[in-house]
N, C-alpha and C positions, 0 to 999 in steps of 0.2 A: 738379424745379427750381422755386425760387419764382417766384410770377408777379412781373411790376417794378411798382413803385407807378404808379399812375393819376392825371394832373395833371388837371388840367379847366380849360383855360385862358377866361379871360369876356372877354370886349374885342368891340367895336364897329371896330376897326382890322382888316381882313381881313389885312393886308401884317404886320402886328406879329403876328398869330394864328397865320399859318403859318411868321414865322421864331422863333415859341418853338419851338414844334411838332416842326421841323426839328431843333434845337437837343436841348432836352429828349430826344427819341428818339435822338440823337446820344451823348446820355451815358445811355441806358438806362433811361429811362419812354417809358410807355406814355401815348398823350396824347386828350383829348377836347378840343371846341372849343364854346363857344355864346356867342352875337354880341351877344345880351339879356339881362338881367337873369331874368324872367320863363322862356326857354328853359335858362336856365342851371339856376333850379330845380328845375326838371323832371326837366333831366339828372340831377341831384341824386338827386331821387324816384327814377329811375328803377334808378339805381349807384350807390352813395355813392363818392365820391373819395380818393385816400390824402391831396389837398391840393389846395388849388382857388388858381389865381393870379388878382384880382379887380379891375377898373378901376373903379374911382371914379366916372369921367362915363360911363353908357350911354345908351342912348336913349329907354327906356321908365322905368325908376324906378331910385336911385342905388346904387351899389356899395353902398355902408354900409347899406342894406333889406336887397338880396340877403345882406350877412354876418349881419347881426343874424336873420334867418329860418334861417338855417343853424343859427346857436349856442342859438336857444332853442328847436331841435329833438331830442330826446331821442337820436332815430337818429342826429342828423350834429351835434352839438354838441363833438363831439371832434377833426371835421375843422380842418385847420388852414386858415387863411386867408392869402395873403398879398398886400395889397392895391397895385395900382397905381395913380398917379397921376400930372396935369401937373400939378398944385397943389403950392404949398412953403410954403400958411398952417400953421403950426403945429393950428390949429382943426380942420383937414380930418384930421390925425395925432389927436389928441385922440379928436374922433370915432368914425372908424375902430377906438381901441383900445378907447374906452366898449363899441362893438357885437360887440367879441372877435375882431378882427382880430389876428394871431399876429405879422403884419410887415408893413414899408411901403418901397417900393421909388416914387421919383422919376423921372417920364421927365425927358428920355433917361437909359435906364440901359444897363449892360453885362450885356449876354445870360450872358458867361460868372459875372459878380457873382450875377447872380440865382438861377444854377441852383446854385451854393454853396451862395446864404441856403437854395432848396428843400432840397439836400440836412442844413444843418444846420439846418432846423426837422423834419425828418423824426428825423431822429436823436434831439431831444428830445423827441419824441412816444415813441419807442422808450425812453428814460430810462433807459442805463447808461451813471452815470459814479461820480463823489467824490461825488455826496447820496446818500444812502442812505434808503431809499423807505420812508415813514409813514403808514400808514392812520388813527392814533388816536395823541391826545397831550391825557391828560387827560380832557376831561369833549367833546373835539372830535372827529369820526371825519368819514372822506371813503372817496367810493368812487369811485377814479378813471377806471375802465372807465364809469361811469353820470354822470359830473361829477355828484355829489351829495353834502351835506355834510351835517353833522350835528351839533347839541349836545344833551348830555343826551338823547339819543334820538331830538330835537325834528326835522325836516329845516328849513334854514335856505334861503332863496333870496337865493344868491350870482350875480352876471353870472359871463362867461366868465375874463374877467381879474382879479376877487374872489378866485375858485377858484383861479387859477394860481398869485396870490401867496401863497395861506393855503398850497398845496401845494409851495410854494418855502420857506415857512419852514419847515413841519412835516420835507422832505428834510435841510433844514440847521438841525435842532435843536441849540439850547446857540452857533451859531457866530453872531456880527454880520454883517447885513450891509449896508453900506452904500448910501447912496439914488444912490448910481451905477452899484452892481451891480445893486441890482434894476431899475433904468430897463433895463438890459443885459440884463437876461436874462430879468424878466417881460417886460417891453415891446417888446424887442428893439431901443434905442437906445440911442444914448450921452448925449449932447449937446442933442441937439434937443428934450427937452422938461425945462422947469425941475424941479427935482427936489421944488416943493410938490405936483406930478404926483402923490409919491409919497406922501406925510406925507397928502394928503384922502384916498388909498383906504384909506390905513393905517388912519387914522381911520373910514372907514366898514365897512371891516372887523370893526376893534373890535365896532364897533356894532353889528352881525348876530352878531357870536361871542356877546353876550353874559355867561353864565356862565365862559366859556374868555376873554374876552378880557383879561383883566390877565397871558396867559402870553405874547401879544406886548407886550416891554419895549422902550419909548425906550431909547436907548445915546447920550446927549447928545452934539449935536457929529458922528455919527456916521450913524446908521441906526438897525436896530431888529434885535430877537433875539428869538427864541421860546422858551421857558425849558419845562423838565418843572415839573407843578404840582407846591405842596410837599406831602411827606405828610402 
């Protein structure tokens, strides 16, 4: 029997800590707890998690530390994050998704909402649906067990969310997609972040591909497409 995914809930709130807890174990994970920033790490070091749910304000140093030391850990850069907050500045979301934050949940939220987004961020971690999975397109290659990319052989240093979108285009090669699906499904919003969000990473993408980068196309009016190079 498999074992259940492992949450690793962070919060400084004891009363919010133990009704995830409660909850989470209720639909079938298995759940850790750490109250600090700095203990949470540890926990980290010492298990890595299938998904760590993260608050924002702790007491010793900020959510967004704790994620960005996660993601630019070779061992746990794959963990998913999914970050809590009382803040609704746009800024704080921004943030959060610069340091590879996977998703962003607003207090007061609904317990049963959250453990949804957990299970469908899990499930994209798992990656079977309609994209059909690319390791190489062109002169670009990724190795998505390592989050590590690649031109001309070269390795390139992509953030966490770099990586996801270059691996969202290269899944949905040849198809448009629009700067409202990807806010949707790399970033995990709809609405809430303007969609020039999406056109500056596009652009600094580019930038890092390099040699490959003229095979992500503007689609004017629209979004952008990853095209196979010509022969």
């Amino acid at each position: 029997m498999p074992a259940s995914p492992q949450v690793l809930i962070v919060d400084d709130e004891r009363d919010l800590v133990r009704l995830l807890e409660f909850n989470l174990q209720q639909a079938g994970f298995e759940t850790a707890a750490a109250y600090t920033g700095m203990a949470a790490l540890e926990r980290v070091r010492q298990r890595i998690p299938d998904l760590v749910v993260l608050d924002l304000m702790l007491p010793d140093i900020p959510g967004n530390e704790v994620c960005r030391q996660i993601k630019a850990s070779p061992r746990t850069r794959h963990v998913p994050v999914l970050m809590l907050t009382a803040r609704t500045d746009e800024v704080d979301r921004v943030v959060g998704f610069e340091v590879g934050a996977d998703d962003f949940v607003t207090k007061p939220f609904s317990v049963r909402e959250l453990v949804l987004r957990i299970r469908a961020i899990l499930r994209r971690g798992g990656g079977a649906d309609a994209d059909q999975a690319r390791d190489q397109v062109g002169p670009i290659r990724v190795d998505p067990e390592a989050h590590r990319a690649y031109v001309e052989g070269e390795e390139i240093a992509l953030t966490a969310l770099e990586f996801k979108l270059l691996t969202t285009f290269m899944s949905r090669l040849g198809r448009v997609q629009t700067r409202e699906a990807l806010l949707q499904d790399v970033w995990g919003v709809s609405s809430e972040l303007q969609t020039r969000t999406v056109d500056t990473h596009v652009k600094r993408l580019r930038e890092k591909l390099a040699a490959g980068r003229d095979l992500i196309e503007t689609v004017r009016g629209i979004g952008y497409r990853m095209v196979e190079p010509e022969r």
